[in-house]
N, C-alpha and C positions, 0 to 999 in steps of 0.2 A: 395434906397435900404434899406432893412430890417436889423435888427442887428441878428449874425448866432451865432450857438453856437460853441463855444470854443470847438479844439476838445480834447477829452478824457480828459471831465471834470465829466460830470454827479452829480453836487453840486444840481440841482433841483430834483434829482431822490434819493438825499439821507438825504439832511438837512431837507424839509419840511415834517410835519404829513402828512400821506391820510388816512383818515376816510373811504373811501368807498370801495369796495372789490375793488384786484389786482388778475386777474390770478395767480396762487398760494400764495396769502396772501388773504384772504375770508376777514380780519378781515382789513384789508388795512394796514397799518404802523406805529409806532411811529417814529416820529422825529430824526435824525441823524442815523436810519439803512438803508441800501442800499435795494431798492426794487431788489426782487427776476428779474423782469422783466430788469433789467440792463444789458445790455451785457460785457462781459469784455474787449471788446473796450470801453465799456462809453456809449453805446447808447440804445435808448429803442427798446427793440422788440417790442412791440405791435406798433409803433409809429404809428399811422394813422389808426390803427382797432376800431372797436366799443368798443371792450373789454375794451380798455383804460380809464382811471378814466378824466370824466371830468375834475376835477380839473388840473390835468396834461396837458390837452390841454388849458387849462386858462391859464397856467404862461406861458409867454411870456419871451423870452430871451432880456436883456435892456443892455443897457450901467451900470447903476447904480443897477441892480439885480448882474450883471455877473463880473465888475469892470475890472481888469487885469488879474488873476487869479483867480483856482480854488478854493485858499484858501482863497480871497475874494468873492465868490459868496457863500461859505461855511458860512463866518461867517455874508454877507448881512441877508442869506436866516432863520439862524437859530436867527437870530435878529428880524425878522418879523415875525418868529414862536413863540417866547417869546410875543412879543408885541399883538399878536393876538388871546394868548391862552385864553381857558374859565376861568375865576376868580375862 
């Protein structure tokens, strides 16, 4: 069985940048704002539509992304956003 996501965390939908358009974000996001598409349960609307930013379909939910909480998936995620950003 696959690892599920924690619910009403939404730590992948607000720590990482997206660079590529979001239904109502054209310009996609900086790093630690909450994508407009987040529901306020924590979950994405688009979740499974084309509209959705590849990249979001790439991060996969892990033991080690997601940890025990959402204030560790917060600061896994925004740790790999520093480590990955452009110089």
């Amino acid at each position: 069985m696959s690892f599920q996501c924690r619910p009403n965390c939404g730590a992948c939908c607000t720590a990482p940048s997206i660079t590529s358009p979001i239904p109502g974000m054209p310009d996609g996001k900086p790093a630690g704002v909450r994508c407009i598409q987040l529901g306020e349960d924590n979950r994405c609307r688009i979740f499974g539509k084309p509209e959705r930013p590849a990249f979001c379909g790439g991060l996969q939910p892990s033991e080690e992304m997601c940890g025990t909480s959402r204030e560790q998936a917060m600061h896994w995620l925004a740790d790999l956003e520093r480590s990955t950003a452009p110089a």
